[in-house]
C-alpha positions in Angstrom: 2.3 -15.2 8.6 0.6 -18.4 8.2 -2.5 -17.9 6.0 -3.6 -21.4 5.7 -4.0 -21.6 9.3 -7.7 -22.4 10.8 -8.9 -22.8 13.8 -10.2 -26.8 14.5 -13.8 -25.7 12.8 -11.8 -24.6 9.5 -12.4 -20.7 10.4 -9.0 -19.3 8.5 -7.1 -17.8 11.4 -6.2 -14.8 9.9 -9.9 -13.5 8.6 -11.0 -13.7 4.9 -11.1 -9.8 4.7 -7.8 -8.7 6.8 -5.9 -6.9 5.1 -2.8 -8.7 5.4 -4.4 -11.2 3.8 -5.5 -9.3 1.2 -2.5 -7.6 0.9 -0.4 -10.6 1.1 1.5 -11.5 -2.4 0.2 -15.1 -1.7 -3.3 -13.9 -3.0 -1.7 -11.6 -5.1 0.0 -14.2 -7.7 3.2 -13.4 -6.3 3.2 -9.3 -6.5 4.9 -8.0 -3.8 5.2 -4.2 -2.4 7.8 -2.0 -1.7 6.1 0.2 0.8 6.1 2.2 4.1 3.7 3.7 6.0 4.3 7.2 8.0 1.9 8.7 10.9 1.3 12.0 10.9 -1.1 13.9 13.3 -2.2 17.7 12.1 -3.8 18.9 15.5 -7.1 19.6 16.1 -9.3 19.9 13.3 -11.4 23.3 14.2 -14.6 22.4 12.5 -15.0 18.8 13.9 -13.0 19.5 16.9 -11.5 16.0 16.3 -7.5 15.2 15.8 -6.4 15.1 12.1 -4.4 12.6 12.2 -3.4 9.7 9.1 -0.9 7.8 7.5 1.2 8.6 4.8 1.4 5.2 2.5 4.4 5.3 0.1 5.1 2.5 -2.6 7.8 2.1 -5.1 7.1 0.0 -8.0 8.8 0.0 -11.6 5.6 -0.1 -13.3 2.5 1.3 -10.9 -0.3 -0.7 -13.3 1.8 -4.4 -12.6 1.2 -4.8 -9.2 0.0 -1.3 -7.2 -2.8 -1.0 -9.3 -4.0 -4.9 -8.4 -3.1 -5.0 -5.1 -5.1 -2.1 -4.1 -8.4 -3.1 -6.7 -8.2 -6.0 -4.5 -8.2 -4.1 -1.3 -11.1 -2.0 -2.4 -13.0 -5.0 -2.7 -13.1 -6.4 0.7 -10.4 -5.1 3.0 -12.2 -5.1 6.5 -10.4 -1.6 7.3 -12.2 0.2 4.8 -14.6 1.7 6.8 -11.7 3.3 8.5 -9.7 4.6 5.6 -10.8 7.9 3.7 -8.5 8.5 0.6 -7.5 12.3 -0.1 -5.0 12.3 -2.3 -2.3 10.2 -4.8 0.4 11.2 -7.0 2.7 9.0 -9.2 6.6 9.9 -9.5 9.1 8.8 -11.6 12.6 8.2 -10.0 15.5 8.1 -11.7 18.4 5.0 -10.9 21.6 6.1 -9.4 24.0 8.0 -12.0 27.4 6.8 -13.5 29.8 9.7 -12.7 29.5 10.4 -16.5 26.2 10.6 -16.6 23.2 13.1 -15.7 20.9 12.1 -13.6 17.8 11.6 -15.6 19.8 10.7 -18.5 18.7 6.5 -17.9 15.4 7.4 -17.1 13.3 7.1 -20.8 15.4 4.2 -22.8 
């Protein structure tokens, strides 16, 4: 994407507040995400008779506070798709790296 784009008036193409922007590890100093998104729909919620329907947002970082953390303080701040979003739940997870055939599997994972 081409953030420094704007239109002939200097409007940024891409909005101040997109997310993408936002998002982006341009205006992030560099911090970039190792994530995926998965849809899921629940059916039909019986008290609002609405779908429940969402995404599933999954991240991998080594370290959650050196680039997570920022990224989505930034969002928080100004991402135009916030008054979309309604946040129910988080969880942090260590995963161990791949094993040596010698070794356990969580044997790496706290030196």
């Amino acid at each position: 994407m081409d953030l420094p784009a704007a239109s002939q008036d200097g409007t940024p193409v891409i909005p101040v507040h997109a997310h993408i922007r936002l998002a982006s590890p341009d205006t992030n100093a560099g911090v970039r995400l190792l994530r995926r998104g998965y849809s899921f729909t629940d059916g039909i919620d019986p008290v609002t008779g609405e779908l429940d329907a969402g995404l599933y947002f999954i991240c991998f970082r080594r370290d959650p506070r050196t680039g997570f953390v920022a990224v989505q303080r930034q969002l928080a701040q100004a991402d135009a798709l916030n008054e979309y979003i309604r946040h129910t739940g988080s969880g942090v997870f260590a995963c161990p790296p791949g094993a040596a055939q010698s070794d356990d599997v969580g044997s790496r994972l706290f030196y």
